[in-house]
N, C-alpha and C positions, 0 to 999 in steps of 0.2 A: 504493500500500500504506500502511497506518495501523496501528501508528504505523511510523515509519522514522527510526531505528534501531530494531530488534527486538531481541524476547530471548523465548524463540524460536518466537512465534506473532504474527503478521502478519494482516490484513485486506484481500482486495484487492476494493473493491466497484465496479459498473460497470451501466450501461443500458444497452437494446438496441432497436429502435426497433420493431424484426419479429422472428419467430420466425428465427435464424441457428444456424447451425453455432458451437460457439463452444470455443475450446482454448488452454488456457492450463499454458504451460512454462515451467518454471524453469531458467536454463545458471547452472556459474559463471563465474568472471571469466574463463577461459580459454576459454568460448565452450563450453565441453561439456553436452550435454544431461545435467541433475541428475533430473530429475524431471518427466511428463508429467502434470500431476496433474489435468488437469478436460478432458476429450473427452465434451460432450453437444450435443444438437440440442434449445437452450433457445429458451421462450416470450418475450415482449417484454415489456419490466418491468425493472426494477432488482434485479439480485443480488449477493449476495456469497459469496463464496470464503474461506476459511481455512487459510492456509499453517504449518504448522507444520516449522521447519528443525531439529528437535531432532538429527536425524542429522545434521547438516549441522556444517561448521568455520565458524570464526567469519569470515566477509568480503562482499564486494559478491557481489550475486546479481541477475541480470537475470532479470526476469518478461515475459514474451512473448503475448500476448493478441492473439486469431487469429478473429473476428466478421465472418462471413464473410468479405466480400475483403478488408477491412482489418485492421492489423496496429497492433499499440501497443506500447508496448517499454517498461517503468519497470527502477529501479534501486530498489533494497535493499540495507540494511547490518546482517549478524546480528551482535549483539556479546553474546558467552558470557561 
């Protein structure tokens, strides 16, 4: 995510080699699902996503990124 720390609009950009299933969720620090926010079946190419945590409290937030069988995990810090 870019930039990181945020306030409170994030960037999470990514490649995909083939057309994949691709889902990307937000938990917070307590591991609770916050937000499902991108479930599509994208083209290969490089995309980006825009997280906006405006409802969100100010702390760490794990981003979870699901491309077909693999899995990638970043960390985020929204400071309001």
């Amino acid at each position: 995510p870019y930039p990181n720390p945020f306030n409170p609009v994030t960037m999470i950009k990514y490649g995909i080699p083939e057309r994949s299933d691709v889902v990307i969720e937000i938990y917070n620090i307590q591991g609770r699902l916050i937000e499902q926010t991108l479930r599509s079946d994208m083209a290969a190419g490089y995309h980006t996503y825009t997280w906006n945590g405006s409802n969100q409290s100010s702390g760490i937030y794990l981003i979870r990124m699901k491309i077909a069988d693999t899995v990638i995990n970043y960390r985020a810090l929204l400071i309001k």
